[in-house]
N, C-alpha and C positions, 0 to 999 in steps of 0.2 A: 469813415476812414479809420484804420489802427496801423499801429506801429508795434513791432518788436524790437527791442525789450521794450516792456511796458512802462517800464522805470529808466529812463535812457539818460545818461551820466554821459560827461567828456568822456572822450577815446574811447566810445562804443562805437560800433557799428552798429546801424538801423534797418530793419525793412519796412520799409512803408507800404500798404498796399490802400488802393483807393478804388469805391465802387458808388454808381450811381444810375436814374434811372433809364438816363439816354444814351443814343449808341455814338461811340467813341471811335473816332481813324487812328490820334498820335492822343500822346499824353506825355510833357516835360515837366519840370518844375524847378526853380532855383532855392536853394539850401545854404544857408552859411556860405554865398558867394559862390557855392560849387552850381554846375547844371548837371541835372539829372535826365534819365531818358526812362520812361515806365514801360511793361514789356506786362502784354494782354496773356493771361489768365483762362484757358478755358475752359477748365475744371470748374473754378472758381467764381467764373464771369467778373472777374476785377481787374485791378491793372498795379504791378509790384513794382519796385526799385530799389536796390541797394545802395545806401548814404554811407556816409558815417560825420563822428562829431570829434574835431583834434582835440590833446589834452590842454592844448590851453584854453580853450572855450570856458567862460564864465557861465555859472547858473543862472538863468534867468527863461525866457519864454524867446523864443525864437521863432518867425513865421517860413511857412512849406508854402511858396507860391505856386501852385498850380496852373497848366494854363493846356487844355486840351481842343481838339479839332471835334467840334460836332459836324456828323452828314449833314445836309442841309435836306436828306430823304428823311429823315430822324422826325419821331413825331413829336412836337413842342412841347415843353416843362418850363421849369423856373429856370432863368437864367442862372442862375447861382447854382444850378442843380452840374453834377460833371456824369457823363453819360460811361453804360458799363461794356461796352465791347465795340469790337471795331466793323464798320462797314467796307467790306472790299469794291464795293460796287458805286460808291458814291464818285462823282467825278469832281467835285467840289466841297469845301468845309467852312462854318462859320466857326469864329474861333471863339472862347470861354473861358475866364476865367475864376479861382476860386481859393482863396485862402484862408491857412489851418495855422493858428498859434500851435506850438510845441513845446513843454517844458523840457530843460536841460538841470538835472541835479548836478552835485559836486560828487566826486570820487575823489577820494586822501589818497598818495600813495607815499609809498616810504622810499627813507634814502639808506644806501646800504655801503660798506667799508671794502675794496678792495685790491689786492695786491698784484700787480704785473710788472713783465719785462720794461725796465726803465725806457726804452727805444716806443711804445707805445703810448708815451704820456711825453716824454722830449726828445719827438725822431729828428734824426741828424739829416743831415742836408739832401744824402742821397733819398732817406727816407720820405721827406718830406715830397721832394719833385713826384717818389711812386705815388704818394697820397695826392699830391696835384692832379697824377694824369688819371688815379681811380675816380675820382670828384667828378674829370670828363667822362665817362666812363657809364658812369653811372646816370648824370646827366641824360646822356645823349638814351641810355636803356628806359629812364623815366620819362622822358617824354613822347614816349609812344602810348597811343592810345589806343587802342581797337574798338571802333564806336560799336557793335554790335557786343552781344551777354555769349561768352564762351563758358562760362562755370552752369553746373544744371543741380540742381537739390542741396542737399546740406553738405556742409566744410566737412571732411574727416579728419582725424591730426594724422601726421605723417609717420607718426611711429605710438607703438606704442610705451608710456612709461610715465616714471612719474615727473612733475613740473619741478626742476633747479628753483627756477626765477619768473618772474612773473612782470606781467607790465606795468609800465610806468615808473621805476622804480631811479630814483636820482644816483647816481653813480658815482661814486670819489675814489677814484683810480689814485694810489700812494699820496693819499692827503688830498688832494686838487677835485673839486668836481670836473668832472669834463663831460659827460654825457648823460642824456636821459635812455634807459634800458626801453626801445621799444620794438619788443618782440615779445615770448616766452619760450623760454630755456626747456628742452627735455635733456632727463639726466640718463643716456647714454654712453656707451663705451665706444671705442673707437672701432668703426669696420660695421655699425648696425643700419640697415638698409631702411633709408628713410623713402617716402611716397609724396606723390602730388598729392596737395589738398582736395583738387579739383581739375576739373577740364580746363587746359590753356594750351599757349604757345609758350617754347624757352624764349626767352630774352637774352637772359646771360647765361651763362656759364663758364666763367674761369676765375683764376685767384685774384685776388684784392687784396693789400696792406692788411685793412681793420676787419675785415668778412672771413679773410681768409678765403679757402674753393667756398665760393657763391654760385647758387642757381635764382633768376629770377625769372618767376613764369606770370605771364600776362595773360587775365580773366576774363577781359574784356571789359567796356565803360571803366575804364580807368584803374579797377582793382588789380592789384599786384600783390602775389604771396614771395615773401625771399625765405632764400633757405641758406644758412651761414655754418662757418668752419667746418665744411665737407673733408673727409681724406680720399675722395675718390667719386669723379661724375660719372654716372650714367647714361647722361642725356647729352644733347648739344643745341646750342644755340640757333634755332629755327624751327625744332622741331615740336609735332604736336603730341601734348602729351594727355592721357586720360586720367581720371579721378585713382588713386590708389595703384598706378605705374609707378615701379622703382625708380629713382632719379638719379639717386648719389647713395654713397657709406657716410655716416656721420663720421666725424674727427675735432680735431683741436687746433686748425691751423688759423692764422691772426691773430687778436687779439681776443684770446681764452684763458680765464684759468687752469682749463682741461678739456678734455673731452665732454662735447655735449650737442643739441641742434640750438638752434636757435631760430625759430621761425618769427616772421613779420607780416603783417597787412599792411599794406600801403593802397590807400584808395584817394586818387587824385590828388598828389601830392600830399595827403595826411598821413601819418601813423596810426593804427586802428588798435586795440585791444584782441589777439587774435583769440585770446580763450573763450571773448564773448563771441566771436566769428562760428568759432566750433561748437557753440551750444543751440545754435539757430535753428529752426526747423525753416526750412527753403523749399522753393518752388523747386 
């Protein structure tokens, strides 16, 4: 079994890949309470999945419960042993299973000073109810899941330029903390033609209070990329979009100091670190 990054810290995302010498129909496994779904390799003859780790997660060793269907045509090994490729033809499965401690390092991240529109840190009544009804909004976009893997190889970033801001980063908007930064900021001007990360479906696409023009396109198994303070979409909500498809123009609308993107990983309800996303090499 390996994992990438080899060194995996909170608010990484992981790939795990798992191989063994018997033939394998499914392979799941549970994660920090998350369920995972492993997707068969035949380059490789293994079996991959994409995790990840929130940033509140403590350092310490954390166990990957494995639990896979062997054929019951499969020729016998150690039970402990998890099998490498899937059989289409078996009509039944004995099932296995097999766990992996994992260590989780620390990541420091810093907190940083900034200035905005007073209605952004104490919105007045009308503002608040729009923030209400974005909260549903959002909700109801995050709870979709596409159990099947719509992303294919590696994350690209959506534009190109250099990083504002970076993840994790504690936030004190005019004195007050109020947020933790989790995305990463590209410093763009306003009207530059930002790209999907990767293969999905739109989710969202329309304005929000604190996002501003938002796009959220769904991965599949849970992974979700957002894309914030747009001046202008592309795309619409339903539609499918490919790896490096124009989606939107970057802008400054929400809660921005200026002009810029801001991208997010959200996988299963977590916020991911997306610079580690885009450094990944992927199936």
């Amino acid at each position: 079994m390996a994992e990438q990054p080899t060194n995996l810290v909170n608010g990484s995302p992981v790939l795990f890949r798992v191989s063994a010498p018997r033939t394998l129909r499914a392979l799941s496994a549970k994660w920090l309470g998350h369920e995972i779904v492993f997707t068969f390799d035949p380059e490789r003859h293994d079996w991959f999945a994409l995790a990840g780790v929130s940033q509140e997660t403590k350092p310490g060793s954390y166990s990957l419960q494995l639990r896979g269907e062997i054929s019951m045509s499969s020729s016998t090994s150690s039970s402990s042993s998890l099998p490498s490729s899937p059989d289409a033809v078996a009509s039944d499965a004995a099932p296995v299973t097999f766990e992996k401690k994992i260590m989780v390092g620390r990541q420091r991240y810093p907190r940083v000073l900034l200035k905005v529109p007073g209605k952004y840190t104490v919105p007045s009544p009308e503002d608040q109810k729009e923030i209400a009804a974005d909260k549903d909004i959002k909700a109801d976009a995050f709870k979709t899941e596409t159990p099947s893997r719509q992303w294919s190889g590696s994350f690209e970033p959506p534009v190109e330029a250099e990083i504002s801001d970076v993840f994790g980063v504690e936030r004190v908007f005019n004195g007050t903390v109020q947020s933790t930064h989790q995305g990463l900021d590209f410093r763009v001007p306003t009207g530059t033609v930002i790209a999907a990360v990767n293969d999905g479906t739109v989710l969202l696409a329309q304005p929000l209070f604190f996002e501003g023009n938002c796009i959220v396109i769904d991965h599949g198994q849970g992974l979700l990329t957002l894309y914030l303070h747009l001046s202008k979409f592309l795309v619409k909500q339903g539609e499918v979009v490919t790896k490096g498809q124009k989606i939107g123009l970057s802008g400054g609308t929400g809660r921005a100091t200026g002009p810029h993107l801001h991208l997010a990983v959200r996988w299963q309800g977590v916020y991911l670190n997306p610079a580690e996303l885009l450094k990944m090499k992927l199936p």
